[in-house]
Structures are given as C-alpha cells and as structure tokens.
C-alpha distance (Angstrom), angle and dihedral (degrees) to the residues before:
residue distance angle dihedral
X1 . . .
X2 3.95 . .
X3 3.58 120.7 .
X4 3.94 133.5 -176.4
X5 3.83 119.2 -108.3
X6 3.88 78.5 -141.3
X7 3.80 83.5 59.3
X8 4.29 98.0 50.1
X9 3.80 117.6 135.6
X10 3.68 122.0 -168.0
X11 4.12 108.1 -105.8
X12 4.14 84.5 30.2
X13 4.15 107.4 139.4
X14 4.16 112.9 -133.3
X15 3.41 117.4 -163.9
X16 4.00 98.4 -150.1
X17 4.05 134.6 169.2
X18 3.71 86.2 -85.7
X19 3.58 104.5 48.1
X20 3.59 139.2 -81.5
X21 3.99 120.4 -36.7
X22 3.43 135.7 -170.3
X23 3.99 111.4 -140.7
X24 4.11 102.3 -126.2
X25 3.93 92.1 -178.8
X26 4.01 139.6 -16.6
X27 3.29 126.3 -160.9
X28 4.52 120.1 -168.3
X29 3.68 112.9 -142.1
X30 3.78 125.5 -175.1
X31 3.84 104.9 -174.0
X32 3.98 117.6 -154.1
X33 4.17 92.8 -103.1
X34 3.74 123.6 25.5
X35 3.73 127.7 35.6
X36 4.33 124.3 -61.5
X37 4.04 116.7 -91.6
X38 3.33 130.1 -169.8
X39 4.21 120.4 -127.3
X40 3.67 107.5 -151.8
X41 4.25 127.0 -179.6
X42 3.88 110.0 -155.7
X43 3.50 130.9 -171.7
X44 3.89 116.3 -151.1
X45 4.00 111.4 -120.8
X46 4.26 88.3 -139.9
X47 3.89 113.1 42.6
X48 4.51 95.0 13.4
X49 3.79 88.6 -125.1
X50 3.36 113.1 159.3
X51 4.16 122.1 -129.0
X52 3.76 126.9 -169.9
X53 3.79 106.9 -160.5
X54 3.83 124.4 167.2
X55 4.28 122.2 -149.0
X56 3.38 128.5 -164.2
X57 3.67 110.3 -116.2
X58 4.47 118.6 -76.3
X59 3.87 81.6 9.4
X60 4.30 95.6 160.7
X61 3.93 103.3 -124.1
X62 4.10 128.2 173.2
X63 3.90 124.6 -92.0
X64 3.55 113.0 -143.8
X65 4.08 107.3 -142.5
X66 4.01 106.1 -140.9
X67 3.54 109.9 -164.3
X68 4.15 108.0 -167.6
X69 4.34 116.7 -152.9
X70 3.64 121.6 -161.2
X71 3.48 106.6 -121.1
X72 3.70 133.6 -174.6
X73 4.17 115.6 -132.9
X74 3.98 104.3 -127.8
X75 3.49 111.2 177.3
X76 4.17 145.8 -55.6
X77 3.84 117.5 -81.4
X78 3.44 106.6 -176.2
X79 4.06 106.6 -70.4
X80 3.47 82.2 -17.4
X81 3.55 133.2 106.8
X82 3.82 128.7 -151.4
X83 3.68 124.5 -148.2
X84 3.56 139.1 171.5
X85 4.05 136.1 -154.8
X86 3.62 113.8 -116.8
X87 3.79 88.1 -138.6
X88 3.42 111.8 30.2
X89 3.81 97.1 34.0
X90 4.05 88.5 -130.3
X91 3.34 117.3 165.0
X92 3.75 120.6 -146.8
X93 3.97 147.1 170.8
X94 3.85 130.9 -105.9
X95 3.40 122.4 -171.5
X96 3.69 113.5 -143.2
X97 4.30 89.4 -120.0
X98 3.08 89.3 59.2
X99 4.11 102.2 57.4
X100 3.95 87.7 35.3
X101 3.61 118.2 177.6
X102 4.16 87.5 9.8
X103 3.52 96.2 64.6
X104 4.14 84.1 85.5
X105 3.86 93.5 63.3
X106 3.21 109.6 56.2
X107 3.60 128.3 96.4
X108 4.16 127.5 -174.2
X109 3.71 104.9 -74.1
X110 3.71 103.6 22.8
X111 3.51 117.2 152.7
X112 4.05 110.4 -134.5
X113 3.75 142.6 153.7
X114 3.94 119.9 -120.3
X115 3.93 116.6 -151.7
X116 3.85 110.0 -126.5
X117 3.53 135.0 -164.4
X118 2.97 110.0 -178.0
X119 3.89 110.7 -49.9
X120 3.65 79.8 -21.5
X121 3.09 127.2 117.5
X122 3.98 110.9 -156.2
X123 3.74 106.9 163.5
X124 3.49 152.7 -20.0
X125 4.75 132.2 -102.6
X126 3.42 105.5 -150.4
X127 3.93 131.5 -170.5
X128 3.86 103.5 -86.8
X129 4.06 82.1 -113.4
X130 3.88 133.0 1.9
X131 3.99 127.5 -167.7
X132 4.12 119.4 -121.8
X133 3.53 127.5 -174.1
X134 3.84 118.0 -110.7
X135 3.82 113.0 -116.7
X136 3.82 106.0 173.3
X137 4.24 129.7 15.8
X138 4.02 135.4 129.5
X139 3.35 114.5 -95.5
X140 3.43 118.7 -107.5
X141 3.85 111.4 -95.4
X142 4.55 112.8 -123.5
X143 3.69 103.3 -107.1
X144 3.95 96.8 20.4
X145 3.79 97.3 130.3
X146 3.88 102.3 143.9
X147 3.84 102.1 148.0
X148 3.56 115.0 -108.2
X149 3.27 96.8 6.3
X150 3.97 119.7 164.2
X151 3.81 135.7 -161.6
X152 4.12 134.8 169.1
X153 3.52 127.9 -70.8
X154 3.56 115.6 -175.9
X155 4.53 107.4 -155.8
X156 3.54 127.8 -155.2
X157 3.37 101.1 -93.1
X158 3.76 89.9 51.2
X159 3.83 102.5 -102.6
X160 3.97 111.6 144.9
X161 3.92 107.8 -138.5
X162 3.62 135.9 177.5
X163 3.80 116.6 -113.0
X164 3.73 138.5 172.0
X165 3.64 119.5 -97.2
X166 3.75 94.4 -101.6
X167 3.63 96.5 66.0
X168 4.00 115.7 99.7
X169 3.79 138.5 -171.5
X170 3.84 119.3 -74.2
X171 3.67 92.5 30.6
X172 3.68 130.7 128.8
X173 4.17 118.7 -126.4
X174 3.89 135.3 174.9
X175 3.72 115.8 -119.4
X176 4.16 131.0 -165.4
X177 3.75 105.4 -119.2
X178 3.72 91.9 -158.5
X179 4.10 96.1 53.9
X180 3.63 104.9 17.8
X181 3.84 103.8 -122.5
X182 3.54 145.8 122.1
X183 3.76 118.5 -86.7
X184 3.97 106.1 169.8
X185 3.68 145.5 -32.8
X186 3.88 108.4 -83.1
C-alpha cells in the first residue's frame, strides 16, 4: 500500500528494497533554495540495524501491513518455540532469533501477540511487565541494610535481574519487559 513521506508516523512499517523498516523518527525540512526532503532513521524489523535515509518530499514509498495474532506460549522445544492461536487452536514454531531479546520473558501460558507479515513472523507484543519466579540468588545477609542496594536473581526462564536484597529464592517478582528490571515483589 503506498504512502506519502509527507504522511510518515513514527512506529509506521515500510516495506522498502532492503527489507522491512520501522520509522523511529522523521523530521520535514524545507531548506531556503531547492525543493523540501524528508530525513528519516529506520530500524530494520530482522537484524535491528539502524538506516538513516532522506526522501524528497510526496516521494510514494511501500506500507508494510502487520497483522498481530494472539497467541498462547506452550512450551520450549529445543530452540524452538511453541505457540498456539487463541482461535483456531494452531500450533506453531518460533525460533528463538526470531523473538530476540523476548524470548527471556515468557513463561508457559503467557498470553502475547506475534507481529505477522504475511506468514512472517517479525516480532513479538508483550505485556508491558510479566512476573517470574526466582530460581537462584544470595541470600540476603542479617544487618545488610545499605539503601538501594541490589544483588542477582537468576528467573526461570534464565534472565539475570537486579533485585533488592530482600528478595529470596522461590519467590515470585514483576519485571519491565521493555528494560529488563525489577519493579516489585508479586
């Protein structure tokens, strides 16, 4: 589906010679001689390479359509994986690549939304935070009460995260998908 450069919103997918690009900001310029551009900086979907590309003004370029499935997180094969469709009850596999950094939030039974385009699957929506379990971490020491004081906690899906000293083993906490660090106890 064309679009406009004059039309360009940040978080806009592109479809372009050299793959599909998210648009992380745009900026219009109209200089005092010649005719107005367009400076764009794209991030590629795949690899997260960044591009800076400038267009001249109402140049025509490519939507990408994303469509986004609810899916239901099964289980771990391997490298692999396994989700199914909420509505169909289709099962299918993810390679661990292709989720990238997400791959270390999600537990069995997590309910998340995979980007598609196409029969592509490009990327992963996850809750804003989820809460894991605590498998490993020191116990805190009896009269260790420096404030703000961190120490690691090793989750069950094998994500290393900063928690306060109070924290133990076996004990559920709320992470921040988008930084990777410890909000509360859950």
């Amino acid at each position: 589906m064309p679009v406009s450069t004059n039309d360009l919103k940040n978080g806009m997918t592109l479809d372009l010679p050299e793959g599909l690009f998210t648009v992380v900001e745009f900026q219009h310029v109209k200089p005092g001689k010649g005719g107005a551009f367009v400076r764009t900086k794209l991030k590629n979907v795949r690899t997260g390479a960044v591009l800076d590309k400038t267009y001249r003004a109402d140049e025509k370029l490519e939507q990408a359509i994303i469509d986004k499935h609810e899916m239901q997180f099964l289980y771990r094969d391997g490298d692999e994986y396994v989700f199914m469709d909420s509505t169909s009850y289709e099962q299918i596999q993810v390679s661990r690549p292709t989720l990238g950094d997400a791959a270390s939030f999600l537990r069995e039974g997590n309910a998340v939304y995979l980007q598609m385009h196409g029969s592509d699957i490009i990327g992963i929506d996850l809750p804003a935070a989820v809460e894991l379990t605590v498998t490993d971490t020191e116990p805190g020491l009896q009269g260790d009460r420096v404030s703000g004081a961190r120490k690691p906690a090793t989750v069950e899906t094998g994500l290393v995260v900063q928690v306060p000293l109070f924290v133990n083993s076996g004990e559920s906490i709320r992470v921040d998908t988008r930084t990777g660090e410890y909000l509360a106890r859950a």
